[in-house]
C-alpha positions as CSV (number, residue, x, y, z in Angstrom):
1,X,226.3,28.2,123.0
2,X,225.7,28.6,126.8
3,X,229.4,28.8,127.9
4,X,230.5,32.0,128.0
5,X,234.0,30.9,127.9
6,X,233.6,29.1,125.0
7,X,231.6,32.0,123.6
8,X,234.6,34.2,123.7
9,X,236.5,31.4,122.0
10,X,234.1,32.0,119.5
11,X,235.0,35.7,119.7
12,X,238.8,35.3,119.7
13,X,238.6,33.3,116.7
14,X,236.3,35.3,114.7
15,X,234.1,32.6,113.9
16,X,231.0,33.8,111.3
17,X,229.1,30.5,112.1
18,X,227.7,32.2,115.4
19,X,227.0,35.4,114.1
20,X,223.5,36.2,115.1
21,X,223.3,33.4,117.6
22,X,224.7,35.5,120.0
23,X,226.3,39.4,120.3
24,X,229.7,40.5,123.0
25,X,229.4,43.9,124.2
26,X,232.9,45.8,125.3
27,X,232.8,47.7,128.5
28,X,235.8,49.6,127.6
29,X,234.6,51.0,124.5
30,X,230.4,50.9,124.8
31,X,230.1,48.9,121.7
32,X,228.3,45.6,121.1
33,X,229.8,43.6,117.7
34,X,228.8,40.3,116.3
35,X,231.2,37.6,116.8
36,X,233.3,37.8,113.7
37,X,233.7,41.3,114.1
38,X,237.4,41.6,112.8
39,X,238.4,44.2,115.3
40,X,241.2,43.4,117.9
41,X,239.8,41.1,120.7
42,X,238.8,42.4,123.5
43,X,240.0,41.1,126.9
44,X,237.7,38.2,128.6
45,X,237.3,40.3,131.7
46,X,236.3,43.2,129.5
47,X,233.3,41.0,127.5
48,X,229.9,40.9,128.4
49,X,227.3,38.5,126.3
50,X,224.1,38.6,125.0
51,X,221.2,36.5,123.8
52,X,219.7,39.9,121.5
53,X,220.8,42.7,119.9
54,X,217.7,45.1,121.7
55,X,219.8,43.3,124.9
56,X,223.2,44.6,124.4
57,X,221.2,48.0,123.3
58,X,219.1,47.7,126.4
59,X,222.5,47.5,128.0
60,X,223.7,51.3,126.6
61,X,226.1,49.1,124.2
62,X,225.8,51.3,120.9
63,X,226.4,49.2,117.8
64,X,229.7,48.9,116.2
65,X,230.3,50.7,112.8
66,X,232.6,48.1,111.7
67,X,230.7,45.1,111.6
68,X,227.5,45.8,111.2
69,X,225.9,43.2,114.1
70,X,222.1,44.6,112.9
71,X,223.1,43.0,109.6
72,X,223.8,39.4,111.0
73,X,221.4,36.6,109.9
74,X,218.5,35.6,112.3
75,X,219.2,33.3,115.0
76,X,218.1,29.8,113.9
77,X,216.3,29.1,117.1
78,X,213.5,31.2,116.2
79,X,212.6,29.0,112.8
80,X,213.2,25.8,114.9
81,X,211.4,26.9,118.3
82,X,207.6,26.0,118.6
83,X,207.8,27.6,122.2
84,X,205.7,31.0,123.2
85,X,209.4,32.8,122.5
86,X,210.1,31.2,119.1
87,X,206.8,32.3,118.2
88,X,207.0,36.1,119.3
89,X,210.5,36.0,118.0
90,X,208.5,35.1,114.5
91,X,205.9,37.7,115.1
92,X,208.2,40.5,116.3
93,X,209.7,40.0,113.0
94,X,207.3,40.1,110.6
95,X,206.1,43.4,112.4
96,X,203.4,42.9,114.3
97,X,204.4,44.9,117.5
98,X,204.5,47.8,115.1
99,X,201.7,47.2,114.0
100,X,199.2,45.9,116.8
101,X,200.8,47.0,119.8
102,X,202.4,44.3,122.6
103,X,198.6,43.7,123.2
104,X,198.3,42.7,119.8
105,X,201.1,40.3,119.9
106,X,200.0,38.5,123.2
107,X,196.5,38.3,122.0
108,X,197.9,36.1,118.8
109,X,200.3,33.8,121.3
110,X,197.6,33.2,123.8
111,X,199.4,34.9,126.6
112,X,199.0,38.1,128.6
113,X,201.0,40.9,128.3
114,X,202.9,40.9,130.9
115,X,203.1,36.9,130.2
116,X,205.0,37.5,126.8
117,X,207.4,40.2,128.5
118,X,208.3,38.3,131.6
119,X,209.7,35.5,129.1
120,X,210.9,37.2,126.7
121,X,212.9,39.5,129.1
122,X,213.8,36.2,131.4
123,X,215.5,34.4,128.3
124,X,216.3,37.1,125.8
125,X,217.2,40.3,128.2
126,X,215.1,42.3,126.1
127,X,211.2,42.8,126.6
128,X,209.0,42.8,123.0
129,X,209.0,46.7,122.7
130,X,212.8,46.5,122.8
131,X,213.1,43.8,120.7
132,X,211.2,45.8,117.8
133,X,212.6,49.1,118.5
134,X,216.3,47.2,117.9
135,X,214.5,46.0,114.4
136,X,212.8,49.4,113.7
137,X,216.5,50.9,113.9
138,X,218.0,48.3,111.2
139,X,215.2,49.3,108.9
140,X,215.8,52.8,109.7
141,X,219.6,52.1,108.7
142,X,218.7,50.4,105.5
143,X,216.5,53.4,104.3
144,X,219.1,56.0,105.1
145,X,221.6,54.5,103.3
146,X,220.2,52.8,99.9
147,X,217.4,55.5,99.5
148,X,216.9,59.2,99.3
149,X,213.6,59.2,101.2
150,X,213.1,62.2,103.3
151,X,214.2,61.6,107.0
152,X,210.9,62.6,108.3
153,X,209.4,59.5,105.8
154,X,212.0,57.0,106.7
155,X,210.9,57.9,110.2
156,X,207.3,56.6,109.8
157,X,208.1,54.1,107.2
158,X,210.4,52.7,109.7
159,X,207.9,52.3,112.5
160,X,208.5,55.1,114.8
161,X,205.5,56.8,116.4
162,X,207.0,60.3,116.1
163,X,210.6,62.3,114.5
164,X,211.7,62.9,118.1
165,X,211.6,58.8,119.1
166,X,213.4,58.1,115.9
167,X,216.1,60.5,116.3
168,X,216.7,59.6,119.9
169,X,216.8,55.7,118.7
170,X,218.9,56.4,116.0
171,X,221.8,58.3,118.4
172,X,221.6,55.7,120.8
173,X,221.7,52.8,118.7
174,X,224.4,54.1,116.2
175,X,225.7,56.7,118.4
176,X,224.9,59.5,115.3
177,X,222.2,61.2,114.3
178,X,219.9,60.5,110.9
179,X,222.0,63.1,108.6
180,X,225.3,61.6,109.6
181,X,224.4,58.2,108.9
182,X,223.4,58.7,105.7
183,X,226.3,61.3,104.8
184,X,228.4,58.2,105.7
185,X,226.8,56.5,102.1
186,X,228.0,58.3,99.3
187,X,225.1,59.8,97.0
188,X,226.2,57.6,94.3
189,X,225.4,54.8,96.5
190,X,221.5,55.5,97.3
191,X,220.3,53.8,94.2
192,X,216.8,53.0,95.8
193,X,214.1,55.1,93.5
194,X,210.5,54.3,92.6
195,X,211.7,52.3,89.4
196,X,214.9,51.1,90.6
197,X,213.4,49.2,94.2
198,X,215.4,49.0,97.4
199,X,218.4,47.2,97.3
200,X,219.0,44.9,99.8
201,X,221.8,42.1,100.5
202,X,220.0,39.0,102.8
203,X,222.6,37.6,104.9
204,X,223.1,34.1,105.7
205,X,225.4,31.9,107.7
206,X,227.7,29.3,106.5
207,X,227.4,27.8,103.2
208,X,224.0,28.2,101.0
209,X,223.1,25.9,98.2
210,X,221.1,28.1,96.1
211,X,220.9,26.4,92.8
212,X,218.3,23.5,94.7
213,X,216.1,26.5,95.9
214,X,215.7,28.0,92.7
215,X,215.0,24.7,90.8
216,X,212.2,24.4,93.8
217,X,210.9,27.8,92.8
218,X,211.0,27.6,88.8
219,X,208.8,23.9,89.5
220,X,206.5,26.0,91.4
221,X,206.2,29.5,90.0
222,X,202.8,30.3,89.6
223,X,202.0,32.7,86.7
224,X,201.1,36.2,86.9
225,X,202.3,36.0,90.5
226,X,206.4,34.5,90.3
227,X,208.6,33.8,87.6
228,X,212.1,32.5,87.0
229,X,214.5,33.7,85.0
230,X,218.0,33.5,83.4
231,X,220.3,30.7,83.0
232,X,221.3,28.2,86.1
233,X,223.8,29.9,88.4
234,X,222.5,33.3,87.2
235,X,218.5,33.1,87.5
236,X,216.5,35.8,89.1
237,X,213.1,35.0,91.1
238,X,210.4,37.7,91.0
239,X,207.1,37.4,92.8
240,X,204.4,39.9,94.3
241,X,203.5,40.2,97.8
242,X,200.9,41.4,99.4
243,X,201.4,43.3,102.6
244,X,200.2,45.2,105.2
245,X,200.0,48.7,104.3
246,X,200.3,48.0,100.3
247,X,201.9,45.9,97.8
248,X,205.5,45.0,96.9
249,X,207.7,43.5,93.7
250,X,210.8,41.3,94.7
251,X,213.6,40.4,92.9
252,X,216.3,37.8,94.4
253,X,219.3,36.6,92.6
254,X,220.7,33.4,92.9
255,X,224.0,34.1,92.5
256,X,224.6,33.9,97.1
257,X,226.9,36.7,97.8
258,X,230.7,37.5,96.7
259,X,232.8,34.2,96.5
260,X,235.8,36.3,97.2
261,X,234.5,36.9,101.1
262,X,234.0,33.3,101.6
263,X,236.9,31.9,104.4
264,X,237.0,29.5,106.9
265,X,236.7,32.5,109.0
266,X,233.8,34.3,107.5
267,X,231.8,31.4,105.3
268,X,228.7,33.6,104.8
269,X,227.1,35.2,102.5
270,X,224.2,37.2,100.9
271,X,221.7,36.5,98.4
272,X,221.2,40.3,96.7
273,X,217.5,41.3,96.2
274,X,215.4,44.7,95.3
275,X,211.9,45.7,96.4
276,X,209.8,47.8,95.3
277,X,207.2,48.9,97.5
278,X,203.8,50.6,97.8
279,X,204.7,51.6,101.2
280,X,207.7,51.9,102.9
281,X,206.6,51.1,105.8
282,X,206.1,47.4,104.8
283,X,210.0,47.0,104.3
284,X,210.7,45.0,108.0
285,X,207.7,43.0,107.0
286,X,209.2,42.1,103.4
287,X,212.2,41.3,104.2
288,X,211.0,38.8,107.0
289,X,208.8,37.0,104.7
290,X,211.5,36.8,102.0
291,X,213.6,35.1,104.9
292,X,211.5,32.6,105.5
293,X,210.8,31.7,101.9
294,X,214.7,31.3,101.5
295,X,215.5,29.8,104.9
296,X,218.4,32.4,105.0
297,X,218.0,32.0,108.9
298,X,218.9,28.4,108.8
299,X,222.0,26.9,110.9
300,X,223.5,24.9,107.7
301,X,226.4,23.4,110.4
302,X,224.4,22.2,112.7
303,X,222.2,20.4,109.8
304,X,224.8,19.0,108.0
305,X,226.5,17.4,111.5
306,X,223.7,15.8,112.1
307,X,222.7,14.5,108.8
308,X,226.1,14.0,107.4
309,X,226.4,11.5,110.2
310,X,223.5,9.3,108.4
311,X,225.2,6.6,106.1
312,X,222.8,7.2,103.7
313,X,222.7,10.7,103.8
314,X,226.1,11.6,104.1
315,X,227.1,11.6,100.2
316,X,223.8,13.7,99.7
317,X,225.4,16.2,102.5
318,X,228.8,16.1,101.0
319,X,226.9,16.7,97.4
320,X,224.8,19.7,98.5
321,X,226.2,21.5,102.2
322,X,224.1,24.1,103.1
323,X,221.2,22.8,101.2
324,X,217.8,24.5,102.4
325,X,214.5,23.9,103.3
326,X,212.5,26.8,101.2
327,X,209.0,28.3,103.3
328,X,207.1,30.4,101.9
329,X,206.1,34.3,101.3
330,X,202.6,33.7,102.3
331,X,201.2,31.1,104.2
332,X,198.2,31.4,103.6
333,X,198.3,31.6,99.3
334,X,201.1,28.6,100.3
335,X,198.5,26.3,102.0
336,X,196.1,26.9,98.9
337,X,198.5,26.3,96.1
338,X,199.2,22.9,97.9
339,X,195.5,22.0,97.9
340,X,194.7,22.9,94.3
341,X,198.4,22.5,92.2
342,X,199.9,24.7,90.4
343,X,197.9,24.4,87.5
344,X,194.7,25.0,89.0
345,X,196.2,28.0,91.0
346,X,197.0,29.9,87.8
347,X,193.3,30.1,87.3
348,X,192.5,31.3,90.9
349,X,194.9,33.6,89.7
350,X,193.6,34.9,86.2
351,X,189.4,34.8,87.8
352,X,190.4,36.2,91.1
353,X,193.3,37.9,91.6
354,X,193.7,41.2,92.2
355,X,195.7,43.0,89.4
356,X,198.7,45.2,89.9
357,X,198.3,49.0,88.9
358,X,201.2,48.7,87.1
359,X,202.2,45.8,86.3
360,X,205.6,44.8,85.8
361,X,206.5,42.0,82.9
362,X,204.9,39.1,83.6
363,X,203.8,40.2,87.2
364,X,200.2,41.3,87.2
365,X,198.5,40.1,89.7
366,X,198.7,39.3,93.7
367,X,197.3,35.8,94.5
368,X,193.7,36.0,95.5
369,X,192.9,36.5,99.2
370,X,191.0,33.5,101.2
371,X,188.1,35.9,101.7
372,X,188.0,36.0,97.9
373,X,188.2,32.6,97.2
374,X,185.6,32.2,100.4
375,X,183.2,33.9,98.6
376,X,183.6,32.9,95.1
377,X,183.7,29.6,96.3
378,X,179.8,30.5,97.9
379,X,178.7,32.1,94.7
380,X,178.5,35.6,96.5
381,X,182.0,37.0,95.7
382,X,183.4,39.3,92.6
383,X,184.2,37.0,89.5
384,X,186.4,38.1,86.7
385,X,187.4,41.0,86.4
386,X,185.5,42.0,89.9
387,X,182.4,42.2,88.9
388,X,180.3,41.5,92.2
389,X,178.1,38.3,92.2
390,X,179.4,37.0,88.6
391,X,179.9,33.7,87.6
392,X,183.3,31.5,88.5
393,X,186.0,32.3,85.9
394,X,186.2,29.8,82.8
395,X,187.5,26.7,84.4
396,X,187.3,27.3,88.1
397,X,184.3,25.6,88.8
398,X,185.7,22.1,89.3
399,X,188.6,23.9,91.9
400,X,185.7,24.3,94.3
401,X,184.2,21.1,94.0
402,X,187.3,20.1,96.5
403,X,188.3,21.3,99.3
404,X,189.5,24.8,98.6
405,X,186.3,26.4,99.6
406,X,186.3,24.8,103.3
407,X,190.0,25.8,103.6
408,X,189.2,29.3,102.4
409,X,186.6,29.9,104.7
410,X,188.1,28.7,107.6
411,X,191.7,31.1,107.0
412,X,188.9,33.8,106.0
413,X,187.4,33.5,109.3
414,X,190.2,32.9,111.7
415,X,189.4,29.1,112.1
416,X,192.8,28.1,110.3
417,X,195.7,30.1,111.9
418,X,199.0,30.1,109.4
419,X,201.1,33.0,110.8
420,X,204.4,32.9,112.1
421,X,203.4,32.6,115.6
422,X,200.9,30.2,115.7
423,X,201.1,26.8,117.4
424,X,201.8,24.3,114.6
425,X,200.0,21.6,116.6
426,X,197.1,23.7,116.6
427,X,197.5,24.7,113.2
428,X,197.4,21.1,112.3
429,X,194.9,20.1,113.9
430,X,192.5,22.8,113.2
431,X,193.8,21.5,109.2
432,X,193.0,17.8,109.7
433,X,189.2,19.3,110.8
434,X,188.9,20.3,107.5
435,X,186.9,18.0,104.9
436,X,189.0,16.3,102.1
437,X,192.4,17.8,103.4
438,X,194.6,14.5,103.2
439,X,197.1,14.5,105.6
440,X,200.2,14.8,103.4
441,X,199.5,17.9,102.1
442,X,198.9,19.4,105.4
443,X,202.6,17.8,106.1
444,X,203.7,20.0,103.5
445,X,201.3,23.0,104.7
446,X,203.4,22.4,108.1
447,X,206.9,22.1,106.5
448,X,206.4,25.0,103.8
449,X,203.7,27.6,105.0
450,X,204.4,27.4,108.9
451,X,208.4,26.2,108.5
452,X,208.8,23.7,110.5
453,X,212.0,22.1,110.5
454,X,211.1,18.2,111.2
455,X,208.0,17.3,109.6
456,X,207.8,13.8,107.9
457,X,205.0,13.2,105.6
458,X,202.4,10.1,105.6
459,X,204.0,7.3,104.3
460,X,207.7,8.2,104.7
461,X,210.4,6.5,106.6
462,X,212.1,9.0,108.1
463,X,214.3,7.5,111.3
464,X,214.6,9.4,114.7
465,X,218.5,9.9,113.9
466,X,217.0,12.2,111.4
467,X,215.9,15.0,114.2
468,X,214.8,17.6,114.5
469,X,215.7,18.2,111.1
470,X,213.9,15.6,109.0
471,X,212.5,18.1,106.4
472,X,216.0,19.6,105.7
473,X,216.7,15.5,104.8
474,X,213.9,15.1,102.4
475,X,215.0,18.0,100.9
476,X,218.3,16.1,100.7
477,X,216.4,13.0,99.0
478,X,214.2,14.8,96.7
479,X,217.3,17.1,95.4
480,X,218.9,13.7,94.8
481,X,216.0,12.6,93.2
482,X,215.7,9.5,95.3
483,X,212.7,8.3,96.6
């Protein structure tokens, strides 16, 4: 929405399906809300917009304690975009300014620095450091109020350099320091411990059909590393991840938030979910990651206009509204599941992976890293168990003969490029370079592992009327189980 009139139309009608997309700021009052925030309209002439949360911040708006507008779903243009800002946005959110610095993140997009914050700042209002400072104060948020961390540890864990940068974000932000943002929580209500995980609710817009995503994820769960459980409606999906600065345990429900919240008004939702984590400090990354693999950033109206228009699509729509297109928690164990099947990829599993210290039912293991595979796949690496220079696990041999070694070289080395930011293009056709990659499963490396939104394997009729959501529409066909 470019309008600003029609943006505060969106305002004075408190309408959920923008939430995210955009944020209003009050001049009268310093506060910036989401959309649907249900506190008495402002005036027009009072309103300011912007494109960003870090923007309104940036601004000296302070965010309003009634809605929440840190909490708001991801705006769907970052998922669709293949542009240098989609791309940071994707980066930005799975941490990587914390982590590597603005440098770091213009080195991974190609660009200079001061390339990557001229455009960002042109079209967003808010350079890359201000964009991650606005997501290191959500994660902030989160910890004070689910956990009883320390506030000097939720500092860090957050990604704040120092105590005195945190507290100063934190007052500015939420205009109230650390202590009284957590005294706002009852006690009660920090459940987050060691055994208990994180509690988190993943936000969504409009309508989300879970019970499709979940099938897609029993089909798929790979032993050791996922499972599925409980009945249809109820199920729970469990995986490991690996991460940055440790390890981490998921659990997501697929019961997609409180029914009794759903309006015309305010159609989101949640899906609830726990982590437990090595690390605190790879919570922002987490959470991203889990994201993408749900698609919880989707726009599920502007999908089902444009689909639901399609004859043929239409009763599929109507079926299934809000139906997504699932990514995936790692790209890079993604892109080698699809090469070797499921099958195949339990025994990479069992020979390679790296077990859990404590494992956790059937979890016990993270899926073996491409420089692992690289190397067994060389005859140099660990084999079962570790043991350095040992013989492929029972089984494994004939995995190599194809092309998993090549692939797990090349995203070893850097060759093959699957993270959020990269350039799909590039991504493919650093892929197709590969030997005995066949091009439909790098359509489904592209659709799954780097989330694009319109990809169309080999062999499919897909017509233009389709775009740019053609993957969301195979979805729709496959759920349908037609072909």
């Amino acid at each position: 929405m470019t309008d600003q009139d029609t943006r505060y139309e969106a305002v004075r009608s408190r309408d959920a399906r923008f939430d995210g997309e955009f944020f209003f700021a009050v001049e009268t009052t310093g506060i910036y809300c989401r959309p649907s925030c249900p506190a008495v309209t402002p005036k027009r002439h009072n309103v300011r917009f912007f494109a960003t949360a870090a923007a309104a911040q940036g601004s000296g708006f302070r965010a309003c304690r009634r809605c929440r507008p840190d909490a708001v779903p991801g705006s769907a243009d970052w998922n669709a975009r293949a542009d240098v800002v989609g791309r940071a946005m994707r980066l930005i959110g799975d941490g990587v300014v914390d982590r590597e610095g603005v440098a770091g993140l213009a080195v991974r997009l190609g660009y200079s620095a001061r390339q990557v914050q001229r455009q960002l700042t042109a079209e967003l209002g808010a350079g890359p450091v201000a964009l991650a400072r606005a997501q290191r104060a959500h994660t902030a948020r989160v910890l004070l109020q689910t956990t009883g961390l320390p506030v000097t540890e939720i500092a860090f864990a957050a990604g704040f350099a120092s105590v005195r940068q945190f507290n100063d974000t934190v007052r500015t932000v939420y205009a109230a320091t650390p202590t009284a943002l957590r005294a706002a929580v009852r006690t009660a209500d920090r459940t987050a411990t060691p055994s208990a995980g994180i509690p988190l609710r993943l936000a969504h817009r409009g309508p989300y059909h879970a019970g499709a995503v979940f099938d897609l994820l029993r089909r798929e769960a790979v032993a050791g590393v996922e499972e599925v459980s409980g009945p249809p409606g109820g199920r729970t999906y469990r995986r490991t991840l690996r991460l940055p600065y440790g390890t981490g345990i998921v659990a997501v429900d697929e019961r997609a938030g409180d029914p009794g919240r759903a309006s015309a008004v305010h159609p989101g939702g949640w899906l609830d979910a726990r982590l437990h984590l090595t690390d605190p400090r790879d919570l922002t990354t987490a959470v991203q990651r889990l994201r993408r693999l749900f698609d919880l950033d989707s726009d599920p109206y502007a999908v089902d206009e444009r689909l639901g228009a399609d004859p043929r699509l239409a009763p599929l729509v109507a079926a299934r509204p809000g139906l997504r297109a699932p990514g995936a928690a790692d790209p890079e164990e993604y892109a080698v599941r699809a090469v070797v099947g499921r099958a195949a990829a339990e025994l990479l599993v069992r020979a390679y992976g790296k077990a859990l210290d404590a494992p956790c039912g059937t979890l016990t293991h993270l899926f073996p890293e491409p420089a692992v595979l690289a190397q067994a796949a060389s005859g140099s690496g660990p084999g079962p168990g570790g043991r350095s220079g040992a013989e492929p696990g029972a089984g494994t041999e004939s995995v190599f003969d194809g092309p998993l070694g090549a692939l797990a070289t090349a995203l070893a080395d850097g060759t093959v490029r699957l993270d959020p930011g990269v350039d799909r293009d590039d991504a493919q056709e650093a892929l197709l370079a590969l030997p005995g990659l066949d091009a439909r499963t790098i359509a489904e490396i592209r659709a799954r592992a780097l989330g694009d939104p319109d990809v169309v394997p080999p062999g499919v009729h897909a017509p233009d009327t389709w775009r740019p959501w053609r993957t969301y529409a195979l979805h729709h066909l496959r759920a349908a189980e037609e072909r």
